[in-house]
N, C-alpha and C positions, 0 to 999 in steps of 0.2 A: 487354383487349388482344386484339387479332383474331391469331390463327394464321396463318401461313404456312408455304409449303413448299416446300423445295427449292429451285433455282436463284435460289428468288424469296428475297425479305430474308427475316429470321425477325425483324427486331428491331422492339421495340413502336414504333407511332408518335407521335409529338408530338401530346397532349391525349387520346389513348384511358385510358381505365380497365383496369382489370384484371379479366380474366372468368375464374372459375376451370372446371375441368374438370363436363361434364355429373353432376348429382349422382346418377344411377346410377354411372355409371364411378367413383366414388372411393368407393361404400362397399365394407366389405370384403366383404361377402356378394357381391358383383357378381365380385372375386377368385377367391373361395373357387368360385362355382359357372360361370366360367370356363375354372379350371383343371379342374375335375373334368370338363368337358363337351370340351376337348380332351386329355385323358387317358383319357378311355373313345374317343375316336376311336381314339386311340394305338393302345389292345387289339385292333383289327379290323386282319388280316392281309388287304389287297386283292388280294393276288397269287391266291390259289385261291377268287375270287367270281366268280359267273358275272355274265352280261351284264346282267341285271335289279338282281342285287346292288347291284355294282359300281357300275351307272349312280345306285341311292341310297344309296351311298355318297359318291359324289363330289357330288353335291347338298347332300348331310348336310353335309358339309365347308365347300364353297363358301357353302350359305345361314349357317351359324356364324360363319366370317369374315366375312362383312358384319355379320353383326348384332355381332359384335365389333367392328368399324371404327364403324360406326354409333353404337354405345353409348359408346366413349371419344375422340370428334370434338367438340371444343370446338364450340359456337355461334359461329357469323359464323367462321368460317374460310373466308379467302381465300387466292386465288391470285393472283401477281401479277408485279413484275421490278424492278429498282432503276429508277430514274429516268434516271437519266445515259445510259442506251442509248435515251432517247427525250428527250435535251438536256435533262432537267429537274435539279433541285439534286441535286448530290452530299448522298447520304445522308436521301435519301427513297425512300419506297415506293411505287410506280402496282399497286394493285388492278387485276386484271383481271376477276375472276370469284368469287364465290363458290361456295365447295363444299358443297354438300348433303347432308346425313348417309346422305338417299336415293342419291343419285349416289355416292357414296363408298362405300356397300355393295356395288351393282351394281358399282362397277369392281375394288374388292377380291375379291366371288365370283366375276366372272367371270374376273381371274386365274389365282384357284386352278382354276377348269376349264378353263381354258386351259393350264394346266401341269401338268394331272392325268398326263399317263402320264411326263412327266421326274420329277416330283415321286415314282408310286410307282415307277419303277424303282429310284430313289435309297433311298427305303425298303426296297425287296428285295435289294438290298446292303448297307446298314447291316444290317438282320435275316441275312443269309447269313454276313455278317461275323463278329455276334457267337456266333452257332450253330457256327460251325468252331472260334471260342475257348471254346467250352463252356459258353456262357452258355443256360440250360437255359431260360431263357423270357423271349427276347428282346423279346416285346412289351409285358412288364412293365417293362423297364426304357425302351425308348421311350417309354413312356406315365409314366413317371417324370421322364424328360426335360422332356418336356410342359408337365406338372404345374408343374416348378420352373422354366421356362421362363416360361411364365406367369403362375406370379406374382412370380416375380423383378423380371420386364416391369413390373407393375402397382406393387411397391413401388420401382422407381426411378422413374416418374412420378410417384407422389406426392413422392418425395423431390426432383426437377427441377420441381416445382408449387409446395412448398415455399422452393424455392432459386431460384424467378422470382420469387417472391408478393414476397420479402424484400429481393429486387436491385428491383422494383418499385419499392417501397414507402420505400428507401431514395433512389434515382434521385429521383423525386420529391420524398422532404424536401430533397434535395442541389438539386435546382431553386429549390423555393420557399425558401431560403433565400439562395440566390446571384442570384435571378431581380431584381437590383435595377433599379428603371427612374429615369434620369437622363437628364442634357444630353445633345442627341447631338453627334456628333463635326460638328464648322462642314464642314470636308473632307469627310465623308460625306455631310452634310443638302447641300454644294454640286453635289456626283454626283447625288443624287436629284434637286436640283430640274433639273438637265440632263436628267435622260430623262423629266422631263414638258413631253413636247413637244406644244406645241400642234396641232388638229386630229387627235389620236389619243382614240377614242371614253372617255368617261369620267376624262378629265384633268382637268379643271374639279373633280371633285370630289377628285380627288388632292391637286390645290393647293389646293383646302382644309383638305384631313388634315394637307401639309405643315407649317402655319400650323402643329399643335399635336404634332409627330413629335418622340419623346423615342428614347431609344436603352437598349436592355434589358443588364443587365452594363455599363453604362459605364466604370465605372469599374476594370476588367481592364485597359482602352488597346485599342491598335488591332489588330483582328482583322478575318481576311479577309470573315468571317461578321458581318452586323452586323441586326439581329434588333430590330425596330424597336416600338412603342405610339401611338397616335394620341388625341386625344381620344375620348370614348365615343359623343358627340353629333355625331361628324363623319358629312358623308354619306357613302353608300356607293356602289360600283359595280359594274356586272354586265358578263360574266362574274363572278362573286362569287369564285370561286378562276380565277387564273392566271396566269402568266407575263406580263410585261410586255410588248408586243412591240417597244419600243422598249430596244438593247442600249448601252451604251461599250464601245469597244475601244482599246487602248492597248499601247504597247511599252516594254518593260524588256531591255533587250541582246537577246538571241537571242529570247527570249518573248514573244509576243504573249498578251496579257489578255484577257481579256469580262468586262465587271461585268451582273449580269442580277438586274431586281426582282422580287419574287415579292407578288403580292397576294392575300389569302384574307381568308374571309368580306367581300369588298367594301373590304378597308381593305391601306394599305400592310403588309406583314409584315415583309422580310425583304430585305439588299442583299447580292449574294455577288461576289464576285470569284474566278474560274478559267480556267484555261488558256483560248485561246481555239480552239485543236484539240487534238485526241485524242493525247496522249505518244506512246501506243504506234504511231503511225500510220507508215505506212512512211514512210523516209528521218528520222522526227523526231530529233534531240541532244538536244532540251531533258528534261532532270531534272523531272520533275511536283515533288517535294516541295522539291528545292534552289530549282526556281522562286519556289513561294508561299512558302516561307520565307525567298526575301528580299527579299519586298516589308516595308516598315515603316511605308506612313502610303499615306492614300488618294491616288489621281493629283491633280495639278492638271485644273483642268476642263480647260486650255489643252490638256491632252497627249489630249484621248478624240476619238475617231473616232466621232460615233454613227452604228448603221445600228439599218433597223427591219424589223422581221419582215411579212413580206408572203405571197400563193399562193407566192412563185415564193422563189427563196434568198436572203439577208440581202440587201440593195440598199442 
């Protein structure tokens, strides 16, 4: 399962495996001489080092924390953003970049020197602090800090390593056991064959796939997400992953709809139904969740407006 971070999703995606942490990072010697290595920083008081010191001091520090970033940085960790802020399916992931164990050191050290003199003034207050309270050698106990600090850190990632491996691993039985493929719905398979409109590059092999389009969970009933199988021998189409550029739009009281197809590895995947503007968008009323939750069966074809994706906006 590829890493992520920050703004961007953290949640694994549909067909990855699970990659556990680099196996330096998880044994305990890696811990053990971690915390020792920022706990002897701990004991250096930078306030009274002169300019020579001080400047290998803060290198000491800065090159540490990268090689610490570097060494418990999962493989294949990306960067990325939800899909929806670039029109694609709710509840997907757009990789943007991969991050480098390299690039990841470099930006972690050069943090830490970039924040070297907030970073020790704070230090020289915490130590003044505990020297007025009579703590007779306050850099032992910083460096105690440290210590526990560190590997506190280290054994709640294995225990969130443990507590992914097992949500993983569970997630997936809980797939392959629900993952039933049946008839698909005549109202759904009747929308699909609508957005294979002729003279859009690679429909010819769509309406082929159609011929053999089974529908995954069928038997749940109607869901806005409907998650499709094709024959194995159907042909395929390139672009090999993407969005259909042909959309339905449809009206339900105040709501307007988009049903939008998603194609991957060259074959049908996937038919969603969602708002067809942004809820939050200024002036909107419509309820995003009251919306889709009261839709209860696919539109008639009679009721879709198709438009198709073109350079310029939906036409």
């Amino acid at each position: 399962m590829t890493e992520s971070f920050g703004w961007f999703a953290d949640a694994p995606l549909s067909g990855q495996t699970f990659a556990p942490p680099p196996p330096l990072a998880a044994r305990p010697l890696f811990a053990v001489a971690s915390a020792a290595a920022f706990g002897g920083l701990s004991l250096v008081e930078p306030r009274p080092l002169g300019s020579g010191a001080r400047a290998a001091y803060r290198i000491t520090t800065a090159a540490l924390t990268g090689a610490y970033t570097a060494a418990i940085l999962p493989a294949g960790t990306t960067a990325g953003m939800p899909a929806r802020y670039t029109g694609g399916p709710p509840g997907q992931f757009v990789p943007l970049c991969t991050i480098g164990r390299g690039s990841a050191a470099l930006a972690a050290g050069g943090l830490v020197l970039g924040l070297a003199d907030p970073l020790e003034a704070l230090d020289a207050r915490i130590t003044g602090w505990l020297t007025e309270r009579g703590v007779r050698r306050p850099r032992w106990w910083l460096a105690g800090v440290g210590v526990a600090v560190v590997a506190a850190g280290w054994a709640a990632d294995r225990a969130d390593l443990r507590s992914l491996q097992r949500s993983h691993e569970e997630a997936l039985q809980a797939f392959e056991d629900t993952d039933e493929i049946g008839p698909a719905d005549p109202a759904m398979t009747a929308v699909l064959a609508a957005l294979l409109q002729p003279g859009v590059t690679g429909v010819e092999a769509l309406r082929v796939q159609l011929g053999s389009v089974q529908q995954r969970d069928a038997e749940a009933g109607f869901m806005t997400d409907a998650y499709l199988a094709v024959g194995e021998d159907s042909p395929r189409i390139a672009p090999r992953t993407q969005v259909w550029p042909v959309k339905a739009r449809f009206q339900r009281g105040e709501a307007a709809f988009e049903i939008e197809l998603q194609i991957h590895e060259g074959r049908l995947e996937s038919l969603a139904i969602m708002l067809a503007d942004e809820p939050s968008s200024p002036g909107s009323e419509v309820d995003q969740d009251e919306a889709i939750n009261s839709l209860t069966a696919w539109p008639a074809v009679e009721e879709l407006e198709l438009v198709t994706e073109t350079a310029d906006p939906l036409t």
